[in-house]
py3Dmol code that shows the C-alpha trace and the ligand (Angstrom):
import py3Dmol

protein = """\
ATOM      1  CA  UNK A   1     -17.743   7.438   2.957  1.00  0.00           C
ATOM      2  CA  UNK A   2     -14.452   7.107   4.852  1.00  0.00           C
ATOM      3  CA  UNK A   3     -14.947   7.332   8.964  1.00  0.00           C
ATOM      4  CA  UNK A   4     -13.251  10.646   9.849  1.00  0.00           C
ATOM      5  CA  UNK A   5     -10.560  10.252  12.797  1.00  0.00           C
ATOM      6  CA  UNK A   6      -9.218  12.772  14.692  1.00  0.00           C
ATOM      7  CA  UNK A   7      -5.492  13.239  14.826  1.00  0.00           C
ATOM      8  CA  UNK A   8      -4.090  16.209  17.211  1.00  0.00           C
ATOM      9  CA  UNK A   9      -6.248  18.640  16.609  1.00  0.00           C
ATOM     10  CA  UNK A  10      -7.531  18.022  12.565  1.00  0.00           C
ATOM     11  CA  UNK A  11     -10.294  15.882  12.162  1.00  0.00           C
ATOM     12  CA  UNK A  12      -9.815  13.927   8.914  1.00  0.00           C
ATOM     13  CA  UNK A  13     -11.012  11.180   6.888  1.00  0.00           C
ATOM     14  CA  UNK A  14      -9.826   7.646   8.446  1.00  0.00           C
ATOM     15  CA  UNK A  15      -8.131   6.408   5.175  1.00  0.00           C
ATOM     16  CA  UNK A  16      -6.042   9.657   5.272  1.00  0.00           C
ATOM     17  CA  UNK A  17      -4.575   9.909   8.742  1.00  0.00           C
ATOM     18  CA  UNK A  18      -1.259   9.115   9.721  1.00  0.00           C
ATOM     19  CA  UNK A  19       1.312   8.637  12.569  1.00  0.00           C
ATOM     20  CA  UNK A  20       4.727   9.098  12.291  1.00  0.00           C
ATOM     21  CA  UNK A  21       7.055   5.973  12.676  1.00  0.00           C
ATOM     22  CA  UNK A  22       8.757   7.502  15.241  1.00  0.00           C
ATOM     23  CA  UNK A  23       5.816   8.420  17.592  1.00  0.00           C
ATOM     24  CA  UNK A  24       6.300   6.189  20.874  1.00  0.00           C
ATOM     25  CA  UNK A  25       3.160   4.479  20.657  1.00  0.00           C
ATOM     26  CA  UNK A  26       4.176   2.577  17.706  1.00  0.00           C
ATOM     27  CA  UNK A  27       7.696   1.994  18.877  1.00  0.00           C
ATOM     28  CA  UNK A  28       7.449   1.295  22.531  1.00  0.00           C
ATOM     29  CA  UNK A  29       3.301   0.547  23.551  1.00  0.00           C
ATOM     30  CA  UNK A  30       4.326   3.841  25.635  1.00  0.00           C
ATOM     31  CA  UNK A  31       0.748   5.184  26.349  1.00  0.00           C
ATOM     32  CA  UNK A  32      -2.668   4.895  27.416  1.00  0.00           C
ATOM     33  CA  UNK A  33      -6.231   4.523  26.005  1.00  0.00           C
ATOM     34  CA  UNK A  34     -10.254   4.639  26.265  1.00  0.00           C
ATOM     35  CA  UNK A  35     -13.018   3.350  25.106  1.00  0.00           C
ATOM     36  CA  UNK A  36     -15.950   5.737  25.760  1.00  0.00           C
ATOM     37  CA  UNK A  37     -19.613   3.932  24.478  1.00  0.00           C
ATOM     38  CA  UNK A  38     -22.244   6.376  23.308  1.00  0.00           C
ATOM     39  CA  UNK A  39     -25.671   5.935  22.408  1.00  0.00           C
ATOM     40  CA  UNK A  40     -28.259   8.127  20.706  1.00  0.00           C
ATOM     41  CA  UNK A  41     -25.395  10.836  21.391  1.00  0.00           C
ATOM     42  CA  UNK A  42     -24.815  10.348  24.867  1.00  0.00           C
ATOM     43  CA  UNK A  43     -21.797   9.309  26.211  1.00  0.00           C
ATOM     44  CA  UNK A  44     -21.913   6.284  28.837  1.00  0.00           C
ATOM     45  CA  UNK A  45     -19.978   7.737  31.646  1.00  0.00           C
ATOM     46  CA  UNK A  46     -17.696   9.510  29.886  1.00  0.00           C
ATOM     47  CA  UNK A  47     -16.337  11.660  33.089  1.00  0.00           C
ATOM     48  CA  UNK A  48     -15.046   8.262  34.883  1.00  0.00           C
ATOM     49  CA  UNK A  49     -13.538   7.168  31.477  1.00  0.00           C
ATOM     50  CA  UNK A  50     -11.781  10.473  30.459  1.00  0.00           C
ATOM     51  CA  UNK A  51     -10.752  10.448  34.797  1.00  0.00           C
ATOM     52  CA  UNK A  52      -9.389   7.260  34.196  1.00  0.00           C
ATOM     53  CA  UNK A  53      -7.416   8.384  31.220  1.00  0.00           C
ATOM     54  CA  UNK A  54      -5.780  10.923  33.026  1.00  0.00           C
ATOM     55  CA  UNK A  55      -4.640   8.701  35.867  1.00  0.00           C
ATOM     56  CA  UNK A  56      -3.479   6.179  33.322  1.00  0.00           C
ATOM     57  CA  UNK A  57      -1.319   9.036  31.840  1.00  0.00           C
ATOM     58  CA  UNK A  58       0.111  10.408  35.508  1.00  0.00           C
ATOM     59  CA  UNK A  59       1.132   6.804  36.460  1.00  0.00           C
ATOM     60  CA  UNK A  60       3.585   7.029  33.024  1.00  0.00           C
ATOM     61  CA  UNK A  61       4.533  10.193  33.484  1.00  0.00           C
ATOM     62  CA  UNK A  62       2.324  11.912  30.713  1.00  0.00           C
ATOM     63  CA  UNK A  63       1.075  15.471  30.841  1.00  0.00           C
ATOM     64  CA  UNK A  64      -1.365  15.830  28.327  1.00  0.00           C
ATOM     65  CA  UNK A  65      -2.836  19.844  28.881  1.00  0.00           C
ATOM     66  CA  UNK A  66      -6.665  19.525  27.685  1.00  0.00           C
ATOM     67  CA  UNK A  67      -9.646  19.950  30.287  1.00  0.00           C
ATOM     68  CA  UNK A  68     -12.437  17.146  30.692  1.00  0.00           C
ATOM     69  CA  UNK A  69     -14.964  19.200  29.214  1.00  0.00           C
ATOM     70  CA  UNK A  70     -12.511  20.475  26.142  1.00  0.00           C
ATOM     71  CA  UNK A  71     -12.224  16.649  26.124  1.00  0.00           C
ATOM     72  CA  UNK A  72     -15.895  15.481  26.135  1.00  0.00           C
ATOM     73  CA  UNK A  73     -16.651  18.315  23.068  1.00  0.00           C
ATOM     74  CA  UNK A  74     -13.910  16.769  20.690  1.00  0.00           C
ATOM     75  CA  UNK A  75     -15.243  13.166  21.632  1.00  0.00           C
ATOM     76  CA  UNK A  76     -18.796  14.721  20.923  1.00  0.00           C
ATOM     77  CA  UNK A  77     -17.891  16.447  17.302  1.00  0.00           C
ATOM     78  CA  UNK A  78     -15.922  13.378  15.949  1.00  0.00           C
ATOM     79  CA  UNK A  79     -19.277  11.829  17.075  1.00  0.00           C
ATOM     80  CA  UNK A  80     -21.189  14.186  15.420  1.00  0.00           C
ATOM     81  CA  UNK A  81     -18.827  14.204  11.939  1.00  0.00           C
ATOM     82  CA  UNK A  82     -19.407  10.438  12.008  1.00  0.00           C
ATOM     83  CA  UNK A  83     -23.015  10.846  11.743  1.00  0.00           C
ATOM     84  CA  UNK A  84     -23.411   7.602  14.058  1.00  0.00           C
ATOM     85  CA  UNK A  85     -25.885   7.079  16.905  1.00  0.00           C
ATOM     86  CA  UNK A  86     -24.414   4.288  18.435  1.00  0.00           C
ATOM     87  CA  UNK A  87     -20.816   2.541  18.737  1.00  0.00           C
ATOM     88  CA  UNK A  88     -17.729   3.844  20.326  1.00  0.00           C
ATOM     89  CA  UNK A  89     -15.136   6.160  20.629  1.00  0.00           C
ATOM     90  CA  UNK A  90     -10.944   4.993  20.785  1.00  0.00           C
ATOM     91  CA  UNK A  91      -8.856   7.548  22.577  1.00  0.00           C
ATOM     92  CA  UNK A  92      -5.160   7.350  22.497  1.00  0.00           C
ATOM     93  CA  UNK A  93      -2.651   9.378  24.177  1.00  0.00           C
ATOM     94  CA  UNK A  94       1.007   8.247  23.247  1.00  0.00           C
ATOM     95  CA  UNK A  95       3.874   9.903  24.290  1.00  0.00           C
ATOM     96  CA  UNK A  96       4.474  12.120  21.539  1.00  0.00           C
ATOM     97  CA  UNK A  97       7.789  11.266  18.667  1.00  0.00           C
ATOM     98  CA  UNK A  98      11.214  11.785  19.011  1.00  0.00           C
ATOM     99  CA  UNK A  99      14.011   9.594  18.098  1.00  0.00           C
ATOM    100  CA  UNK A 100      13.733   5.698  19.097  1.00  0.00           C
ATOM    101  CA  UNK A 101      15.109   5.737  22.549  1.00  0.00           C
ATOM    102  CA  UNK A 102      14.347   3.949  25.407  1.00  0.00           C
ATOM    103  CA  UNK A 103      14.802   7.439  27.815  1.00  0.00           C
ATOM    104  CA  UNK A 104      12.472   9.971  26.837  1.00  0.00           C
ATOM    105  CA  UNK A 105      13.202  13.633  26.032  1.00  0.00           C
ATOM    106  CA  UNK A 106      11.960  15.581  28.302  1.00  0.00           C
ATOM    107  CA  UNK A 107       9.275  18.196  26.779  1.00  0.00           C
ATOM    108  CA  UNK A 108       7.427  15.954  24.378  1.00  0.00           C
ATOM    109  CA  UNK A 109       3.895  17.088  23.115  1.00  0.00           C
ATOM    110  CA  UNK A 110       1.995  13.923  23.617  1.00  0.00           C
ATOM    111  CA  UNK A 111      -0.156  12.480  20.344  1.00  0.00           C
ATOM    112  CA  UNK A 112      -3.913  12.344  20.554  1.00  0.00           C
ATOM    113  CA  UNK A 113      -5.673  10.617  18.234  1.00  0.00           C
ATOM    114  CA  UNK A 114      -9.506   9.543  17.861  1.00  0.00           C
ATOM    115  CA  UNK A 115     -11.360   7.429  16.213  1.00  0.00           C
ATOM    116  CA  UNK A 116     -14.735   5.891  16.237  1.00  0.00           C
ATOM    117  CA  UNK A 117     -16.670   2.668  15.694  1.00  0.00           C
ATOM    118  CA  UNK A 118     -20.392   1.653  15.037  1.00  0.00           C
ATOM    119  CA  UNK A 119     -21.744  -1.212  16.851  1.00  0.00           C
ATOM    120  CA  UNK A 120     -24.534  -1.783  18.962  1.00  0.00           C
ATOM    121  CA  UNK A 121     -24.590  -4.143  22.304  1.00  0.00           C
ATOM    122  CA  UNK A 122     -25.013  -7.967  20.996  1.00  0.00           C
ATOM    123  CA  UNK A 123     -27.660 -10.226  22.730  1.00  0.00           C
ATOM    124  CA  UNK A 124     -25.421 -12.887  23.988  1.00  0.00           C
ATOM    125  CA  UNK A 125     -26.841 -15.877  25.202  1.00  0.00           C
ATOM    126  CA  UNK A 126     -24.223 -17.178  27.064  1.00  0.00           C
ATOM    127  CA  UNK A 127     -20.644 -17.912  26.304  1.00  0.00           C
ATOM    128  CA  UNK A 128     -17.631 -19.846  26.608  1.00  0.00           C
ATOM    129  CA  UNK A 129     -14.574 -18.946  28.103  1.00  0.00           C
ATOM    130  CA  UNK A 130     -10.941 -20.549  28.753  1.00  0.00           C
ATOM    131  CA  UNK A 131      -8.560 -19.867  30.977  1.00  0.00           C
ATOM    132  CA  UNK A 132      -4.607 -18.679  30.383  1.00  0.00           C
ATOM    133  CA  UNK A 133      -2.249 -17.965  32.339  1.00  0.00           C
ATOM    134  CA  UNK A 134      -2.147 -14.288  33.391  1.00  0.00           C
ATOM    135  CA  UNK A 135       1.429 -12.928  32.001  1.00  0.00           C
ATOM    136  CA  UNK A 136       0.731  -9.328  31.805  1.00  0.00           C
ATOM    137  CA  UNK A 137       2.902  -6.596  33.402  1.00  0.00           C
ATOM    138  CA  UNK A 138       2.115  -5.741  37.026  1.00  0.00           C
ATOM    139  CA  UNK A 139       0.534  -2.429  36.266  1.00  0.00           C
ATOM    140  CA  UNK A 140      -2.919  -3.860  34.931  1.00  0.00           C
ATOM    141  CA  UNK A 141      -4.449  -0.856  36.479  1.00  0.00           C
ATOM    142  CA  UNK A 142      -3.135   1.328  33.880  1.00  0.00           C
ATOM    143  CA  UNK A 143      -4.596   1.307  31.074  1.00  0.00           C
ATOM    144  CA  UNK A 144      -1.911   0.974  28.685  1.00  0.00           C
ATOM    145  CA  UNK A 145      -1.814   0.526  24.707  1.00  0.00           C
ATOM    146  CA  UNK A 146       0.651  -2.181  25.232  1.00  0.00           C
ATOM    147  CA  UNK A 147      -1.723  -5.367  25.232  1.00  0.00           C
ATOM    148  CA  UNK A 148       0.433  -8.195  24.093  1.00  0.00           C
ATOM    149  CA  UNK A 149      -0.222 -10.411  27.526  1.00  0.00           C
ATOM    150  CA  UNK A 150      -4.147  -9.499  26.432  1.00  0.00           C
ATOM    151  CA  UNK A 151      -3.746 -10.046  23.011  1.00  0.00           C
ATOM    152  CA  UNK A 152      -2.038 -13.967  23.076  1.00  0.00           C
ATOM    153  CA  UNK A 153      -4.742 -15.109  25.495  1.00  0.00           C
ATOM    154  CA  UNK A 154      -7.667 -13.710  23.710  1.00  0.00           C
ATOM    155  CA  UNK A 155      -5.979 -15.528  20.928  1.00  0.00           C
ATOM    156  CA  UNK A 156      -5.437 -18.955  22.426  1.00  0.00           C
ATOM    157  CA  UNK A 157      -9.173 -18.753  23.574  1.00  0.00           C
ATOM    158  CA  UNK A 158     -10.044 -18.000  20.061  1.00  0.00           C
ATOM    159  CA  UNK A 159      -8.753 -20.805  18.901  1.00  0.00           C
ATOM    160  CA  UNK A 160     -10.483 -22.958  20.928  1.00  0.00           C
ATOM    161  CA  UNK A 161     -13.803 -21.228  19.897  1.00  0.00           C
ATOM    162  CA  UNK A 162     -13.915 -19.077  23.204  1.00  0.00           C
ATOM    163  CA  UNK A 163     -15.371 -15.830  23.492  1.00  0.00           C
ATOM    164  CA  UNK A 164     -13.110 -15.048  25.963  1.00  0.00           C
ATOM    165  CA  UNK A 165      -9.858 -15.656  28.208  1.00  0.00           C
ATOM    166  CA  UNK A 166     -10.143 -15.764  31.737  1.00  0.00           C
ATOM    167  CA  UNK A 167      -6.596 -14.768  33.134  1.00  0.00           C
ATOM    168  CA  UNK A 168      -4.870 -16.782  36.138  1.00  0.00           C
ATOM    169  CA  UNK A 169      -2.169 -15.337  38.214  1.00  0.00           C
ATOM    170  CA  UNK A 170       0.426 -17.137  39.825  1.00  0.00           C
ATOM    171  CA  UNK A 171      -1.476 -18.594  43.109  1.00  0.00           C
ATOM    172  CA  UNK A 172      -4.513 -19.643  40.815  1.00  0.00           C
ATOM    173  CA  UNK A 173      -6.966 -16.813  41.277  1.00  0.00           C
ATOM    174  CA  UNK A 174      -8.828 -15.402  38.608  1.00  0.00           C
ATOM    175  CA  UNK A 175      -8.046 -11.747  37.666  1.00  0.00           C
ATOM    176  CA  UNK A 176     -10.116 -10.939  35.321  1.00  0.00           C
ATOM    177  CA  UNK A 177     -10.392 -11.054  31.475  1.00  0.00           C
ATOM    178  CA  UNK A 178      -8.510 -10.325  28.341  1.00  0.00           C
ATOM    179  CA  UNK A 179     -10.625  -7.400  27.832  1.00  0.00           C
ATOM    180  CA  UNK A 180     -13.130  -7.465  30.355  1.00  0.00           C
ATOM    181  CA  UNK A 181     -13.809  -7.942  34.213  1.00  0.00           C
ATOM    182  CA  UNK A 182     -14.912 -11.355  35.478  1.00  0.00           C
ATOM    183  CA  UNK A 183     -17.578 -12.043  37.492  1.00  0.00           C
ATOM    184  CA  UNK A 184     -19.072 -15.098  39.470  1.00  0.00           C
ATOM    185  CA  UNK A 185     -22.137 -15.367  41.554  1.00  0.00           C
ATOM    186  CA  UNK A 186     -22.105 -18.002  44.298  1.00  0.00           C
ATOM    187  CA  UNK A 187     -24.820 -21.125  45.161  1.00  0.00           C
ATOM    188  CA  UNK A 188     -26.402 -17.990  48.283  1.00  0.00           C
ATOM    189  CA  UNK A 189     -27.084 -15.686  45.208  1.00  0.00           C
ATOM    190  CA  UNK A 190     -23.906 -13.136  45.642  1.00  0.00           C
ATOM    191  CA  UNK A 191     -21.886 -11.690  43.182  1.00  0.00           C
ATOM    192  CA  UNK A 192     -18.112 -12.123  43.422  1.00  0.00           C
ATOM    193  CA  UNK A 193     -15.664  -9.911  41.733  1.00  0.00           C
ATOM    194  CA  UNK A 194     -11.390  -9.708  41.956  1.00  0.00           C
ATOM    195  CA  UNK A 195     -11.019  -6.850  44.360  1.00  0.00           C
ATOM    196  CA  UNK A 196      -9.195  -3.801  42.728  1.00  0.00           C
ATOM    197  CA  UNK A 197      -5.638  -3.705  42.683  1.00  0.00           C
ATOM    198  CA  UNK A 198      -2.563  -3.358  40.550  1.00  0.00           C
ATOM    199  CA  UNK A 199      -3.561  -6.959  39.109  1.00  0.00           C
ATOM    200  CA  UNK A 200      -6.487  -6.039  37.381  1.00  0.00           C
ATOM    201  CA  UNK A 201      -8.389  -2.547  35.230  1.00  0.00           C
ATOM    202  CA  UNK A 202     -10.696  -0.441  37.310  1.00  0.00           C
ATOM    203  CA  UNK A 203     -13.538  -1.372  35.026  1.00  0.00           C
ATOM    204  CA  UNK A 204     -15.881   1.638  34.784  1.00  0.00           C
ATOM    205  CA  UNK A 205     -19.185  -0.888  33.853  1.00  0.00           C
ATOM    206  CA  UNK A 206     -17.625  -2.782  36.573  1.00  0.00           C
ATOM    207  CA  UNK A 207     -17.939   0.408  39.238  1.00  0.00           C
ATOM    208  CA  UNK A 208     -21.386   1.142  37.443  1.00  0.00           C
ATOM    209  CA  UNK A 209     -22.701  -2.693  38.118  1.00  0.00           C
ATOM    210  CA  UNK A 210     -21.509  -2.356  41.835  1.00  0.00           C
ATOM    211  CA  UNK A 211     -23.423   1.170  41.872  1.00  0.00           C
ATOM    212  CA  UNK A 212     -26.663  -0.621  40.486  1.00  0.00           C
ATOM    213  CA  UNK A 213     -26.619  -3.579  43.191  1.00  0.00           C
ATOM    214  CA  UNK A 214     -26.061  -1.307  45.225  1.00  0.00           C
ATOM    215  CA  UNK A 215     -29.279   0.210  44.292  1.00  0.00           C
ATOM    216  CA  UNK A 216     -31.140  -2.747  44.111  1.00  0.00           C
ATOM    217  CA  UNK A 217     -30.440  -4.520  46.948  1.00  0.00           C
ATOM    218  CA  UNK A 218     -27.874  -7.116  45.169  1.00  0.00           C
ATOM    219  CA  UNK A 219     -25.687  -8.932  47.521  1.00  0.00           C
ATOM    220  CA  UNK A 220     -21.995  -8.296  46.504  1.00  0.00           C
ATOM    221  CA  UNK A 221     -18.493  -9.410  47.557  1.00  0.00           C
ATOM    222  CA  UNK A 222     -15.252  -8.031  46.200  1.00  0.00           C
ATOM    223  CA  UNK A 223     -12.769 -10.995  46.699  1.00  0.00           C
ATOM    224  CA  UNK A 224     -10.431 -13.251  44.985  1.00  0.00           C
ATOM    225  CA  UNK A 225     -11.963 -16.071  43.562  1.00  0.00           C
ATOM    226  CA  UNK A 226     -10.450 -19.771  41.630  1.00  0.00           C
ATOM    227  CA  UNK A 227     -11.317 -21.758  38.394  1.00  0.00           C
ATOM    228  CA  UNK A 228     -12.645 -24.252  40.694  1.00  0.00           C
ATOM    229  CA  UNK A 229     -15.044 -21.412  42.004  1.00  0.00           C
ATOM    230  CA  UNK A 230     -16.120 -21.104  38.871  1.00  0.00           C
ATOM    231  CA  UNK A 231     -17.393 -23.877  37.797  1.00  0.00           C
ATOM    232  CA  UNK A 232     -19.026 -24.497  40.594  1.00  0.00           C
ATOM    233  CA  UNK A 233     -20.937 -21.031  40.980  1.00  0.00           C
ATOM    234  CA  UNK A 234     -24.330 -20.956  39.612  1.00  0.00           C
ATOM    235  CA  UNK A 235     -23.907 -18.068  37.310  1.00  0.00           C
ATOM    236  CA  UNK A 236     -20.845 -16.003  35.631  1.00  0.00           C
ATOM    237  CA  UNK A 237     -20.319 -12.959  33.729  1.00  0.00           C
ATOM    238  CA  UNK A 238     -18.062 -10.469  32.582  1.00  0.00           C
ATOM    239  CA  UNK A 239     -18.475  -6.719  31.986  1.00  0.00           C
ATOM    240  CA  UNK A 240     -17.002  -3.822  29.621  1.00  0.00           C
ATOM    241  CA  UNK A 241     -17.935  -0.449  28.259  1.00  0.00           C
ATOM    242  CA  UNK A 242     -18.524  -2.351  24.319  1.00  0.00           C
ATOM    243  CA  UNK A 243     -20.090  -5.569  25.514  1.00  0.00           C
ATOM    244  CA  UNK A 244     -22.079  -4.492  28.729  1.00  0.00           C
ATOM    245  CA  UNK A 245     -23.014  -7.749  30.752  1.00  0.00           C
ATOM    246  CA  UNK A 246     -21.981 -10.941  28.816  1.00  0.00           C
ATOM    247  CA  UNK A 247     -23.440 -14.113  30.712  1.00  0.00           C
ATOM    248  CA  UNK A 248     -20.597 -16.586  30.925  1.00  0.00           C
ATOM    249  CA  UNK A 249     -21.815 -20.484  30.529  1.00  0.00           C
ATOM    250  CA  UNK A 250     -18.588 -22.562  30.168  1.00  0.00           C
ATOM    251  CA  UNK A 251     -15.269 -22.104  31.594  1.00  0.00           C
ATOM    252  CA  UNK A 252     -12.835 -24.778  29.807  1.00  0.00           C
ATOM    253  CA  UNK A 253     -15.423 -26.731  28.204  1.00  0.00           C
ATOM    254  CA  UNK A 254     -17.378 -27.279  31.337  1.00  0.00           C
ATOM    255  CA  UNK A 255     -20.818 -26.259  32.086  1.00  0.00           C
ATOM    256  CA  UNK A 256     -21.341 -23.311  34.576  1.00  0.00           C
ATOM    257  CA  UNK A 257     -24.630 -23.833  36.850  1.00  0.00           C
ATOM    258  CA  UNK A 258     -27.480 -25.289  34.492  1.00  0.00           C
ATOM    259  CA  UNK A 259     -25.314 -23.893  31.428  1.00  0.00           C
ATOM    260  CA  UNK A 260     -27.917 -21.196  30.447  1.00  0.00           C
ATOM    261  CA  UNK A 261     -27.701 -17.128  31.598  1.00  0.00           C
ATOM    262  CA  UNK A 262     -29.044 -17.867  35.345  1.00  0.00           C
ATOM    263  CA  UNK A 263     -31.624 -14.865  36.635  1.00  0.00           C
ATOM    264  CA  UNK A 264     -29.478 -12.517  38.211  1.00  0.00           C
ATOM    265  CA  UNK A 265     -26.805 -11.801  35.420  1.00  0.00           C
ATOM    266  CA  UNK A 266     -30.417 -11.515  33.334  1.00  0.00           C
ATOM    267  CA  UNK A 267     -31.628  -9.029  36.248  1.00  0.00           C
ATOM    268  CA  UNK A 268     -28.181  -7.237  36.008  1.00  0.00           C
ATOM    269  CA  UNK A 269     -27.979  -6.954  31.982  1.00  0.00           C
ATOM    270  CA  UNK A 270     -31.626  -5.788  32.296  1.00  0.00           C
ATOM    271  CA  UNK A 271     -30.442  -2.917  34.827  1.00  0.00           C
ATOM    272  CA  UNK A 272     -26.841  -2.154  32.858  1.00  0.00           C
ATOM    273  CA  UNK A 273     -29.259  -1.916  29.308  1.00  0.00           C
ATOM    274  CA  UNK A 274     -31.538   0.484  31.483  1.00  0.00           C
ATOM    275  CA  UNK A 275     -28.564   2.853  32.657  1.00  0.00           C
ATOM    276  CA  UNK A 276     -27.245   3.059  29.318  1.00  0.00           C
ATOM    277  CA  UNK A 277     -30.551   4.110  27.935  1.00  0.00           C
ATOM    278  CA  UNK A 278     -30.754   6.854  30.505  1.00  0.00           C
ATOM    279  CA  UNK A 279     -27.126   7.800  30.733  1.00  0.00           C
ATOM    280  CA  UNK A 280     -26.531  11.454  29.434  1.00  0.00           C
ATOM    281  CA  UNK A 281     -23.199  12.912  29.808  1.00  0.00           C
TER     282      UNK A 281
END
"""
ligand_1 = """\
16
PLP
N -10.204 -5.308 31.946
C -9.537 -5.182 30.789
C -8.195 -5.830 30.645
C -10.078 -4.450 29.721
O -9.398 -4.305 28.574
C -11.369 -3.863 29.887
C -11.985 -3.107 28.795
O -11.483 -2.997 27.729
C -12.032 -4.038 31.100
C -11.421 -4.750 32.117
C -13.390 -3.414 31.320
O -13.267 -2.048 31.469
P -14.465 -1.050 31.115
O -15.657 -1.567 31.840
O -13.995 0.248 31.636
O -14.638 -1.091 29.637
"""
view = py3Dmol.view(width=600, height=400)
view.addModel(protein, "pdb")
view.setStyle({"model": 0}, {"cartoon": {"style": "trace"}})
view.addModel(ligand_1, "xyz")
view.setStyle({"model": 1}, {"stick": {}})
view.zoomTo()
view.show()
């Protein structure tokens, strides 16, 4: 049976739905997404996600007119047509079609379109990843469809057998990942994460994690951190809504800590798995 998808307003099998060729999105990268997990029908924090979606569209200037909650029920029924317990759900907003033009028309009914994906978290047991040089846009905050920068480095890790790119900016700092946040956690036991800014995404497992140290008493800093950092922290991680906690083991080839998932990324995947079992909105 085909996944259905939903496509501005009409939910419909995958296989049959469409965009036009001249819808922005496809022409230009011009708008914004979400990933939303959801498990046994719950969505994991879908009111930060869906939040986030709207600020992504108000930094590019797109009005999309459909509450939260009018939001949250189409996300739940395309769940619910899907028949799947556990995976995730792709939002996209683009900025609707006219013809190819760099300057917009004023007026344009932005295109939402839905679609979802079974998977369940993976038990990593540690990974490796490289590092590329961060050559994004300096809007990282906004989470845009446009992911070439994102795309090229996941790539070029790929092909070295990484899980992952870590992204570099221009002074040597870590931002974060291709398509997660990055984490390190120094030899006195605290976590280290890039601070938020325009440099990086405003990773909701990332506010969640800081929530649950918070919680538990788990030392935190939020501060710019190097390659060299890395490697010589005991432990490393990265975090997003389809992959929770990933424990990171390698960076370039070399070995980070005792090159095994050290005990408080275990602690904090523990906790994450926890939330998300509990999680109901
Ligand atoms: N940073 C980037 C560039 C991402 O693409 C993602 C997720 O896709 C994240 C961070 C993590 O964000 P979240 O935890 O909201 O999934």
């Amino acid at each position: 049976m085909s996944r259905i998808a939903y496509v501005n307003g009409i939910f419909m099998p995958q296989d049959h739905a469409m965009v036009k060729m001249e819808d922005r999105g496809y022409q230009f990268g011009d708008g914004a997404y979400e990933v939303i997990y959801f498990k046994d029908l719950h969505l994991v924090d879908s009111i930060p996600h869906i939040e986030r979606l709207y600020k992504s569209l108000s930094a590019i200037k797109i009005q999309l007119d459909i509450s939260t909650q009018a939001m949250i029920l189409k996300i739940k029924e395309l769940i619910r047509q899907n028949k799947y317990t556990e995976g995730f759900v792709y939002l996209q907003v683009t900025r609707g079609i006219s013809p190819r033009d760099h300057v917009y028309p004023e007026g344009l009914k932005p295109v939402l379109t839905m679609s979802v994906r079974k998977i369940t978290y993976q038990h990593h047991s540690g990974v490796d990843v490289f590092t590329e040089p961060d050559l994004r846009w300096q809007r990282n905050d906004v989470k845009s469809i446009a992911l070439l920068g994102n795309v090229l480095a996941k790539n070029a890790a790929a092909q070295q057998k990484g899980f992952e790119a870590w992204l570099v900016d221009k002074d040597g700092y870590i931002t974060e990942a291709s398509a997660a946040n990055a984490w390190i956690v120094d030899k006195n036991k605290t976590v280290i994460t890039t601070p938020i800014s325009n440099q990086i995404l405003c990773g909701i497992t990332r506010q969640r994690l800081l929530k649950i140290m918070n919680d538990n008493g788990i030392k935190y800093q939020e501060r710019k951190f190097t390659e060299t950092e890395t490697r010589e922290a005991s432990e490393a991680f990265l975090t997003s809504s389809t992959k929770a906690v990933v424990p990171v083991c390698k960076i370039n080839g070399k070995k980070i800590g005792t090159g095994e998932p050290g005990p408080i990324v275990k602690q904090l995947q523990n906790l994450y798995l926890k939330f998300v079992d509990t999680a109901s909105n």
